[in-house]
C-alpha positions, -999 to +999 in steps of 0.1 A: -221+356+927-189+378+918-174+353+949-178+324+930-136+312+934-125+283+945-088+275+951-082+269+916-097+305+907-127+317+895-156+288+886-166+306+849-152+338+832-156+357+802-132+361+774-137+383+742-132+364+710-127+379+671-109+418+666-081+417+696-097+433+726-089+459+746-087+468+786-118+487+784-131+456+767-127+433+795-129+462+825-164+476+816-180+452+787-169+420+798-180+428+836-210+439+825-220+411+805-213+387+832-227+410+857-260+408+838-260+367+834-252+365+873-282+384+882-305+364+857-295+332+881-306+324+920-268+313+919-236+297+901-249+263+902-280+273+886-265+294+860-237+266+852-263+241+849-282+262+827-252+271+805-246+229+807-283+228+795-280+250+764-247+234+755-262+200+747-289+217+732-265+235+708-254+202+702-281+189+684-288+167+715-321+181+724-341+149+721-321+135+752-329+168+771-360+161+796-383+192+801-362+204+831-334+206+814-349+219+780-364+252+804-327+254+814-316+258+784-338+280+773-334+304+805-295+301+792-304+311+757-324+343+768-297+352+797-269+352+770-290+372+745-300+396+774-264+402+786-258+403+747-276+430+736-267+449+770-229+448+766-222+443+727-224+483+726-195+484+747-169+464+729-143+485+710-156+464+678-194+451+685-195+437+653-161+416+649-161+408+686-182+383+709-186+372+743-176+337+752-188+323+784-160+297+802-159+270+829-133+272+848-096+272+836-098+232+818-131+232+809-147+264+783-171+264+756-180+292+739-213+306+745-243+303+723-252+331+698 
């Protein structure tokens, strides 16, 4: 899934929010968070829809979640806290730093904790 640009750029991205990051931040900790969501997906629709999913559920929407969509969100939930635990270590300050999961260049929302 690393390929999935469009002409605008990249469809979703990581950014490192809190202590100011460094290179090695986004090089090796960044990639590998997103490395490890990517593989937890068939593909970038899936995981998208997913992230969509747990979204709505963070937004104390749940009730208007049907069952596909509440699964989906709860596959987002455990591929964020999988790629968590995985790449926190590798920030330069895992405990004043986070991962925030983005759509696109217009459209970001940070990802659940």
């Amino acid at each position: 899934m690393r390929t999935a640009i469009t002409s605008s750029g990249r469809i979703f991205f990581v950014e490192v929010e809190g202590e100011p990051a460094t290179v090695r931040d986004y090089m090796v900790a960044a990639q590998v968070y997103l490395s490890l969501l990517e593989e937890q997906f068939d593909n970038a629709l899936d995981l998208i829809s997913s992230f969509r999913a747990g979204q709505a559920e963070a937004a104390q929407v749940p009730a208007l979640l049907n069952d596909e969509e509440a699964e989906s969100a709860t596959r987002w939930h455990y591929a964020h806290e999988h790629a968590d635990r995985v790449a926190r270590p590798l920030l330069s300050n895992p405990r004043a730093q986070r991962f925030v999961f983005r759509l696109g260049a217009r459209e970001s929302v940070s990802a659940a904790e």
